[in-house]
C-alpha positions in Angstrom: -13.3 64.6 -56.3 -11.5 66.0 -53.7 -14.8 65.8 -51.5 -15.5 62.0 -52.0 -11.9 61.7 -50.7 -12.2 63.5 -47.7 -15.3 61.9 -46.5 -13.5 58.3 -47.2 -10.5 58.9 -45.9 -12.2 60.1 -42.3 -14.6 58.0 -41.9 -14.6 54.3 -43.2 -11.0 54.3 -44.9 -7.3 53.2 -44.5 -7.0 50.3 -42.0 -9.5 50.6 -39.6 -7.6 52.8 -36.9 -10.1 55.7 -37.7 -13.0 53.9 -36.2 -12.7 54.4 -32.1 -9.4 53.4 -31.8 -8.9 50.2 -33.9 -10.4 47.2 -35.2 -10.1 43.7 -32.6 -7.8 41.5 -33.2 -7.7 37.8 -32.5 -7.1 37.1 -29.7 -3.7 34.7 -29.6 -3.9 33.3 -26.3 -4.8 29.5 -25.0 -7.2 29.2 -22.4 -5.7 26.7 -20.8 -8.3 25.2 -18.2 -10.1 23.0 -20.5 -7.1 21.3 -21.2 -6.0 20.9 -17.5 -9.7 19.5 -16.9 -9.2 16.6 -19.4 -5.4 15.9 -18.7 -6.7 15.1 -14.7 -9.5 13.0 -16.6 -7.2 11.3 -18.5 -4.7 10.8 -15.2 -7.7 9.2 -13.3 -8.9 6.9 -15.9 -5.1 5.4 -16.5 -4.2 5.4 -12.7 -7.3 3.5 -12.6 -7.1 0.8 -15.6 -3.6 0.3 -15.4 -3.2 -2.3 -12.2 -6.2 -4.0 -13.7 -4.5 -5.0 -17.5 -1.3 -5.4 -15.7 -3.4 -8.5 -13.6 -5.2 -9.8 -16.7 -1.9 -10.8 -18.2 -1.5 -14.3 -18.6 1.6 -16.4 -17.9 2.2 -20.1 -18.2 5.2 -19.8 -15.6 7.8 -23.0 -15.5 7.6 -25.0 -12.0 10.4 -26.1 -10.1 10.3 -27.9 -6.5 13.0 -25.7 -5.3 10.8 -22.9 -5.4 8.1 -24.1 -3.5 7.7 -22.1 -0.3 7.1 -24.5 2.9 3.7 -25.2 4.1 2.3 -23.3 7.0 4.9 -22.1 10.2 5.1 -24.4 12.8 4.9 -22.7 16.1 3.6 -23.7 19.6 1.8 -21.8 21.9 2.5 -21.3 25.5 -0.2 -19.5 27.2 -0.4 -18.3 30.8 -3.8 -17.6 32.4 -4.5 -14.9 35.5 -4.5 -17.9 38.0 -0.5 -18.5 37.2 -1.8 -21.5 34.9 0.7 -23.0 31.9 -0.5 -24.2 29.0 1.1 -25.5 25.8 -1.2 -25.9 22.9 -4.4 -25.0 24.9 -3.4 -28.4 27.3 -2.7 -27.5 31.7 1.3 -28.2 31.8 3.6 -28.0 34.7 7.0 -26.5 34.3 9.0 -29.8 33.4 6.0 -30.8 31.4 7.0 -27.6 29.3 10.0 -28.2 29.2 9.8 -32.1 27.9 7.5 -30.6 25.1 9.2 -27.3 23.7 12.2 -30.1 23.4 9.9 -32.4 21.8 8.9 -29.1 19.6 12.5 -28.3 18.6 13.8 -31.9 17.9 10.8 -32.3 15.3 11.9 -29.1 13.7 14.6 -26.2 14.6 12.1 -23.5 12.8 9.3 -23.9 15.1 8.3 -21.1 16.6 7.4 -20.4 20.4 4.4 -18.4 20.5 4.5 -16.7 24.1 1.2 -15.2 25.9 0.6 -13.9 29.3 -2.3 -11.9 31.0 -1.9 -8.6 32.2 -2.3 -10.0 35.6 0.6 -12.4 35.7 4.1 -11.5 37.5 7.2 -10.6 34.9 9.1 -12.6 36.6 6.9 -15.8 35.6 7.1 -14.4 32.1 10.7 -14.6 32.8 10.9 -17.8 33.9 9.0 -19.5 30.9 11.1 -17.5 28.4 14.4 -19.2 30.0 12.3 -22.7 29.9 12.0 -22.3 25.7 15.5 -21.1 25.4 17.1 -24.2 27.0 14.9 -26.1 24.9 16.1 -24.6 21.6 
């Protein structure tokens, strides 16, 4: 008896530490790239869909006239070619032609806008000069 105990007790008995240093555990630890992998999947796909269900929501939104923004600007355009040549709205004006309609402009409406353009070519000082022409018509 005392043999078979010998040979179990160094060999193949008491808890497995006798064989090479010890049994393998489980391992505990969370590998945790797969789970990054499909949280950036999931971020893509809702940065994605989430501007398209937030257009396909439907509103019957009340109506009110005070709300209604106005129609398009009004603005004229006073141009200046390389030659030194005015124009207002795409029509040759002299200086107190100008003047006569950027009042004309400003008595139909005070939000009109005065839409200045000069070539590259033409003098600051003629720039100048039409600039002073639409503020004494405002």
């Amino acid at each position: 008896m005392a043999f078979g105990r010998t040979s179990l007790g160094s060999s193949a008995g008491g808890g497995g530490r006798a064989m090479g240093g010890g049994a393998q555990r489980p391992l505990s630890d969370i590998n945790v790239t797969p789970l990054v992998d499909v949280m950036l999947v999931l971020l893509v796909i809702f940065i994605i869909t989430a501007p398209l269900m937030a257009s396909s929501i439907k509103l019957d939104l009340p109506q009110t006239d005070a709300g209604q923004p106005n129609d398009t600007p009004k603005f004229v355009s006073v141009s200046v070619d390389a030659t030194g040549k005015v124009f207002l709205n795409d029509r040759v004006v002299t200086d107190e032609e100008l003047a006569a309609g950027l009042e004309k402009a400003a008595a139909n409406s005070k939000d009109t806008e005065v839409q200045l353009r000069a070539d590259t070519t033409v003098a600051y000082g003629k720039v100048v000069a039409l600039m002073g022409i639409a503020n004494k018509a405002a």
